[in-house]
N, C-alpha and C positions, 0 to 999 in steps of 0.2 A: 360631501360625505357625512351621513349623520352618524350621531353616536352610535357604538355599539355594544349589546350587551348580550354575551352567550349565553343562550337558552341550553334547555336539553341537545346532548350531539344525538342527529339526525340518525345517525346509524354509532355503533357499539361492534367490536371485534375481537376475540380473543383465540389466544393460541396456545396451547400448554403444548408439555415437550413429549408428552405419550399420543398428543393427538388425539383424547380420549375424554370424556366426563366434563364437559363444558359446560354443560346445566349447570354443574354444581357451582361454576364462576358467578358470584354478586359483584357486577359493577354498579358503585351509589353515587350516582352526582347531585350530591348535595350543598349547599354554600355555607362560606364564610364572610357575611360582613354580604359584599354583593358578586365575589367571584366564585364558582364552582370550584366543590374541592370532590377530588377522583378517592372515592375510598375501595377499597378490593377485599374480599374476600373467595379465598378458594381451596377448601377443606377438601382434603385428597387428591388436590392433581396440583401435581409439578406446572407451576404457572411460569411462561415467559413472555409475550407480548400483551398490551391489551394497547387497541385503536381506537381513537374517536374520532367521526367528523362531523364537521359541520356546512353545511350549505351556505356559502355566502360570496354571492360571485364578485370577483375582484375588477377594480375598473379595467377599462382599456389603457395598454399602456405602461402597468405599473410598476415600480422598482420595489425589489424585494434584498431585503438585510438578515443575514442573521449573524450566530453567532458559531464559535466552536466548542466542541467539548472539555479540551482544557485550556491549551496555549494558542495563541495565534501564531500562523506559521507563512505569512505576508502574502495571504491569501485570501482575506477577509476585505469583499466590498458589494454595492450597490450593482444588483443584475436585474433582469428582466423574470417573469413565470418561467420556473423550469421544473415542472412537477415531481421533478425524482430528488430535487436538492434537500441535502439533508439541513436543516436549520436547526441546529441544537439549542437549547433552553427557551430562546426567544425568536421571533422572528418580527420585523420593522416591512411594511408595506406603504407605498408610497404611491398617492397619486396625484398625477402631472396634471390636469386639470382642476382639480379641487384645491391645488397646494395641502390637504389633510394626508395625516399617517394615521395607521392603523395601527397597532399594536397584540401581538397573539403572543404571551408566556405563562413559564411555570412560577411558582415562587420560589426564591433559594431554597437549597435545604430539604428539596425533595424527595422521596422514597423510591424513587426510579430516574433512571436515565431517559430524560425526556427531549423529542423533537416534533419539530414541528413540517410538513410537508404544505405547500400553498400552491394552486392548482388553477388554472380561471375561474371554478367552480366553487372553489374555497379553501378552508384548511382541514389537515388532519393533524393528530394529535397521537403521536407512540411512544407507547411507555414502557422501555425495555424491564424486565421485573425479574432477567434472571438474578441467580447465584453462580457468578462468575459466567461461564459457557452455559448453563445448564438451570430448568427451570427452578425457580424460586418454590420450597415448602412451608408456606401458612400455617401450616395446620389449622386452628381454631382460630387465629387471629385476625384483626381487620388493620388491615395496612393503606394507609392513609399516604399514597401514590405521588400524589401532586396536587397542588390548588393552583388554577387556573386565572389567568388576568388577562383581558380584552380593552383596555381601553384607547380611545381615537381621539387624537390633538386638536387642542383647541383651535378657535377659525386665528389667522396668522402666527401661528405655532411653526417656528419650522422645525423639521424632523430631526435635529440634532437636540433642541429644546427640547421637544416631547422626549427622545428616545433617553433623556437623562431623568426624566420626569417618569418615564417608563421603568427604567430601569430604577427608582427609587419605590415606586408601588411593588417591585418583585422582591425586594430584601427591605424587610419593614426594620431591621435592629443591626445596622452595617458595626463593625470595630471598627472605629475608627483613630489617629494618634494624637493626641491635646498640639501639635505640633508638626510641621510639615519633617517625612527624613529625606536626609542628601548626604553625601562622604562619598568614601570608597570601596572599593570591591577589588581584589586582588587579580582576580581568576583573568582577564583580557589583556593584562601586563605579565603578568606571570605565569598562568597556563600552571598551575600547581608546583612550580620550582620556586617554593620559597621555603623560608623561617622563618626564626622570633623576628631575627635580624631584619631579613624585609620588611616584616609585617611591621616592624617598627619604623621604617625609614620612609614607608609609605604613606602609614599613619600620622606619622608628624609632617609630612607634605601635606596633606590634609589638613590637619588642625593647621599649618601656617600662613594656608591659602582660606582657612574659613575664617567667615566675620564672628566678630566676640558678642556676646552676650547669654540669653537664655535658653538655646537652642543651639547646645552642640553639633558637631557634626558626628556622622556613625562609619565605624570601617569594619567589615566584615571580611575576616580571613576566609575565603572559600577551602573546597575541597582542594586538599594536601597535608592538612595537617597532622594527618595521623597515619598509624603504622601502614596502610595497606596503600598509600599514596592515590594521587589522582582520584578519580571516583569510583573506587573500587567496593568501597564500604567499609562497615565497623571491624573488631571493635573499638569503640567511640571512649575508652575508659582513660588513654594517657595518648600523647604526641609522640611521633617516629623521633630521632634525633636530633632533628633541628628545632623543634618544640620540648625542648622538657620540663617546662614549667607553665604548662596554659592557663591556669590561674594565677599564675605571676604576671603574665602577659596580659592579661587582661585590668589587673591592676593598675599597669605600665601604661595603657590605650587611658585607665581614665584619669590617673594623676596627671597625664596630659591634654586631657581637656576632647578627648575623645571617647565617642561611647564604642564601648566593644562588641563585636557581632562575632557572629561562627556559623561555618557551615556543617550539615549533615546529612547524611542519605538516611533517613530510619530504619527500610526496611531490609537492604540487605548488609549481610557480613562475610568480612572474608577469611572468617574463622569458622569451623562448623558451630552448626545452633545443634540447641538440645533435641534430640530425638521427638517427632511428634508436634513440633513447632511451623516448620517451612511449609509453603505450598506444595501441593503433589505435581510426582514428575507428570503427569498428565497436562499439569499447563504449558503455555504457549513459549515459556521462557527454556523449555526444555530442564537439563541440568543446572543452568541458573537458578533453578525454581529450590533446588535443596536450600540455596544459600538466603533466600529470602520468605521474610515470615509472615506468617498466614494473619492479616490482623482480626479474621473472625473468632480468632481465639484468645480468652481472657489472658494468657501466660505470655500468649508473645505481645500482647498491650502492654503488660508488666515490663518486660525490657524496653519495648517503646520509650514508656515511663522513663524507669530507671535510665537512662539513656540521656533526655530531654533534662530532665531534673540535676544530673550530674553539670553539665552545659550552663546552667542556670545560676547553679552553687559554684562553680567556678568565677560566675562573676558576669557572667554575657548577657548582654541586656538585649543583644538580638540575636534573633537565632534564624535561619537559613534552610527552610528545609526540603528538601530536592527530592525528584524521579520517582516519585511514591505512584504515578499513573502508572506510566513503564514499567516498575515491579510487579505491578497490582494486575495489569491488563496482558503486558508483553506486546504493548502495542505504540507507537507514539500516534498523537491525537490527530494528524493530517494526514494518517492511514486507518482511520476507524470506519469511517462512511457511516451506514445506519448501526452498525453494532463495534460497542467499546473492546470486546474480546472475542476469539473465535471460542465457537464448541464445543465440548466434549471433555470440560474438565470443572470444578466445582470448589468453591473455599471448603473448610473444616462445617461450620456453620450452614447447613440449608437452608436453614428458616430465615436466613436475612437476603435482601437484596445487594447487588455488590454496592447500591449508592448506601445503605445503611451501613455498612460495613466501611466504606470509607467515608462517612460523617463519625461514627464510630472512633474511626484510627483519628480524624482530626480534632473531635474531641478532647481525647486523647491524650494529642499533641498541646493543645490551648490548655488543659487544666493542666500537666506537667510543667509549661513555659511558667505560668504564673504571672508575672506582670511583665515578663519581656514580650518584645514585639516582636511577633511573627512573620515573617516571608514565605510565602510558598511557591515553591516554584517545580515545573509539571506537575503541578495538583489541580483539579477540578474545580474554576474560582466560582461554578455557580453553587457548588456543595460548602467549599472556605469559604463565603461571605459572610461575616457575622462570625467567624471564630478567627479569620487571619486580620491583621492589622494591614500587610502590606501583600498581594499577588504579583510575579511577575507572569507578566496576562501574554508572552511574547516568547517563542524560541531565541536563541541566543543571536545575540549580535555578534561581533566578533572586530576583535585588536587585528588580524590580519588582512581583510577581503572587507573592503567597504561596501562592494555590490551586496552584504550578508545583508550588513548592519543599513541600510536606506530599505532592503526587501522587508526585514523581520520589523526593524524597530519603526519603521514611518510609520509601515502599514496598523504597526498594533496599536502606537501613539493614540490615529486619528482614529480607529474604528473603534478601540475600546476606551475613549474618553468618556461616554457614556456610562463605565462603570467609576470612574475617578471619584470618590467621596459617596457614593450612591451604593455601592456593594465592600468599597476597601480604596488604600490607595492603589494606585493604578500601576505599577512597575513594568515599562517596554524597553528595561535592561538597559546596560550600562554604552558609556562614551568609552572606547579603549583606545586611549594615545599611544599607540605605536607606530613607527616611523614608515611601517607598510600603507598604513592609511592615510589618506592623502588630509593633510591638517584642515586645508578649506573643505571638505564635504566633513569633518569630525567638529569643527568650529561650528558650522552652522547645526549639525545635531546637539551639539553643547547648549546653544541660545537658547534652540526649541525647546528641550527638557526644562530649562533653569525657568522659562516662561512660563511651563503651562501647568504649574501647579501640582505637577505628580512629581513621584519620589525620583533624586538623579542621583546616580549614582557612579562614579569614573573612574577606570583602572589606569592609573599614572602612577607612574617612578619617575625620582631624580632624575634616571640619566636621559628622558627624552621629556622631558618638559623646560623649552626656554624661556627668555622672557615675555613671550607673544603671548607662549600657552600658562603660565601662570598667572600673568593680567588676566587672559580670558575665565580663569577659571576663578581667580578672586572675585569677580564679577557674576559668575554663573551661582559659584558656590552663595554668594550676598542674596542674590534673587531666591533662590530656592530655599534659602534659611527662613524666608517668609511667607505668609500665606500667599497666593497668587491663584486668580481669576483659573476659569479649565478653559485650556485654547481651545478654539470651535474652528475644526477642519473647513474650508469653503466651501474648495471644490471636490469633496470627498464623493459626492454621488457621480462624477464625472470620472475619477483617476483612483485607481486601487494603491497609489505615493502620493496624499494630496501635498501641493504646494505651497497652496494657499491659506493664511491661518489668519485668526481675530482673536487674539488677547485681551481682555476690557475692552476700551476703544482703538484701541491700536490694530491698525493692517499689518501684517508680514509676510513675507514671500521668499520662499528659499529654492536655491538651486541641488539637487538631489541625485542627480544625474550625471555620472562623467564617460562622456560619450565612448565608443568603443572599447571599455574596460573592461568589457567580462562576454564580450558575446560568446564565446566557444564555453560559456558555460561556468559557473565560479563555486568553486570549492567550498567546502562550509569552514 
């Protein structure tokens, strides 16, 4: 396979939403450095698609990767040509003959929601450009779409190599943490029934099971902490009951040698917002939509703010921030296919795209945090690269149903290690020790995390941790206190659970499987 370098696309396609005044669309593919960068202009028409292809016939044979739009949902692996599959941000091509990969994406950070389609013939390239449902309004401006990257692995490069080496040309300025994170997480032992008092008892099980030195452990109180419980939303200003003191608590977490986390939903509340702030009932969330804020508007960034900053000054050195897709789209990412929202409804702002609009909100989010670490989780980690420290890149595992936690967490582990250090750290969510899950399939997800150099994080309490499982965890916690090699999936092109892992030099093989446990189908 030789090098490859995209030329002009072969053909050019555009769609506005009146179906009308297309001349007036400038598409410029011009470059940056040696990749093409997509710039648009289109004064007077409501723009929402633009396509490119290119001609470049794929070998026989070959195995195609891509990725998803926000989370993985333990459905991300190596297929064959399937010309209608949607390949969001990136797409990995593999040929069986040559042992070379291919490489076709966008750079983070992009102006559009961008996929990619691969076809025996080649690829195409669509760039969704609405606002929200509904086409995008330019006016006079040149909106700078996407910049484009092509390149093909070196001759015995194998495609897990390249696809990290890929994935390092597409976020050229990753955040990253002077230190690897690990601790705890509340939310898969508790399920939002907790308080101070938990979150204290928790936390010190943590610090007692972490190794000492310069790399505390972190424990993040999830969603519960506040008035409207569970995940309901703000506001984010004081704790329900069993929190009345969140910045005492936080104090508490690090006079004991733990660093303090929080969670938060930004955009909705379960208080009415000010008149003029929420998205309109025309979006997809229905009546939900009064309750959550439109971020194309400067006033509800201001609460954003105010919101994140308050979090900050209480003392939380990391901070949690959730479901901002879901608010944003009313959609989750393993029901989006080619488009992130249905149509016929529009943010406050026309003139941005929904991807400006939520680089925008995470913005936002990073200049409010200030030097705490960031976690985002169902956010868009190809838009958060370079402002989140830590993605969870993975739908939820889960403390009750192990079949959840082997579908969500293996499959994200291995297929998004490619972004591990190269866009953020990598988070495919936490170990939950609870007594429903069977300890041997929870042990061996413990090792794999503690090994492969991304963030681990475990929902334990006292009362189901014995002596088996706090060895185990003194141990996991020690390894993940330190830098550690990215585990390199084996058999990942063969199994959508690979088994098989390489750590530095070390082989490892784990059992993932427990036979007839879920066939009638498993619960989330």
């Amino acid at each position: 396979m030789p090098a490859i370098r995209l030329g002009p696309p072969a053909r050019i396609a555009t769609w506005s939403a009146e179906g009308r005044d297309l001349a007036a669309v400038e598409v410029g593919v011009g470059a940056v450095g040696e990749a093409p960068a997509i710039d648009l202009r289109a004064p007077g028409v409501a723009l929402e698609t633009v396509a490119l292809r290119w001609d470049l016939p794929m070998p026989p044979g070959a195995r195609v990767l891509g990725d998803h739009w926000e989370r993985g949902y333990g459905d991300l692996e190596w297929r064959g040509v399937i010309p209608e599959r949607v390949l969001p941000w990136y797409a990995l091509v593999y040929d069986p003959a040559s042992g070379r990969t291919m490489g076709f994406g966008v750079e983070t950070g992009a102006g559009s929601f961008a996929s990619w389609r691969v076809d025996h013939g080649g690829v195409t390239l669509a760039l969704d450009l609405r606002c929200g449902g509904e086409g995008v309004r330019l006016g006079g401006r040149t909106l700078r779409a996407a910049v484009v990257r092509a390149p093909a692995s070196e001759p015995g490069e194998s495609p897990f190599a390249f696809g990290r080496r890929f994935c390092a040309a597409l976020c050229r300025a990753p955040r990253l943490t002077p230190q690897p994170i690990y601790g705890g997480n509340d939310w898969y032992y508790r399920y939002g029934e907790m308080s101070a008092e938990t979150v204290k008892q928790d936390a010190g099980l943590v610090r007692e099971l972490s190794p000492d030195g310069g790399n505390p452990p972190v424990f993040v109180t999830d969603a519960g902490w506040f008035p409207a419980r569970g995940c309901d939303g703000g506001p984010y200003d004081h704790g329900h009951e069993g929190f009345p003191d969140l910045p005492g608590l936080a104090a508490w977490m690090r006079g004991a040698g733990v660093r303090p986390g929080i969670w938060i939903r930004p955009l909705l509340s379960s208080a009415a917002l000010p008149q003029g702030l929420s998205l309109p009932p025309s979006h997809p969330l229905g009546a939900a939509a009064a309750q959550t804020l439109d971020p194309s508007l400067p006033e509800a960034l201001a609460q954003v703010e105010a919101d994140m900053r308050r979090l900050r000054e209480w003392g939380y050195e990391v901070i949690k921030h959730d479901f901002s897709t879901y608010d944003l789209t009313g959609s989750w990412g393993f029901l989006m296919g080619p488009s992130v929202t249905r149509g016929g409804w529009a943010f406050a702002d026309r003139s941005r795209t929904t991807a400006e609009i939520i680089l925008g909100l995470y913005r936002t989010l990073r200049q409010a945090a200030g030097n705490a670490t960031l976690i985002g989780c169902n956010t868009v980690g190809h838009l958060g690269a370079g402002l989140f420290e830590v993605q969870r890149t993975g739908d939820d595992t889960s403390g009750h149903h192990w079949e959840r936690t082997r579908r969500m967490g293996v499959n994200t582990l291995a297929f998004r290690m490619v972004q591990q250090g190269t866009f953020f750290a990598h988070d495919a969510d936490c170990v939950g020790l609870r007594p429903e899950v069977p300890w041997e399939r929870n042990r061996q997800w413990l090792d794999l995390l503690a090994r492969s150099g991304t963030p681990l994080f475990v929902s334990a309490g006292p009362d189901h941790t014995g002596l088996e499982q706090r060895a185990a965890l003194r141990r996991a916690f020690a390894r993940a206190a330190a830098p550690q090699p990215p585990a390199e999936p084996l058999d990942w092109m063969e199994t959508a659970c690979p088994r098989h892992w390489r750590i530095g030099n070390e082989a490892l093989e784990y059992d993932w499987v427990a036979p007839m446990e879920c066939l009638g189908g498993c619960p989330g």
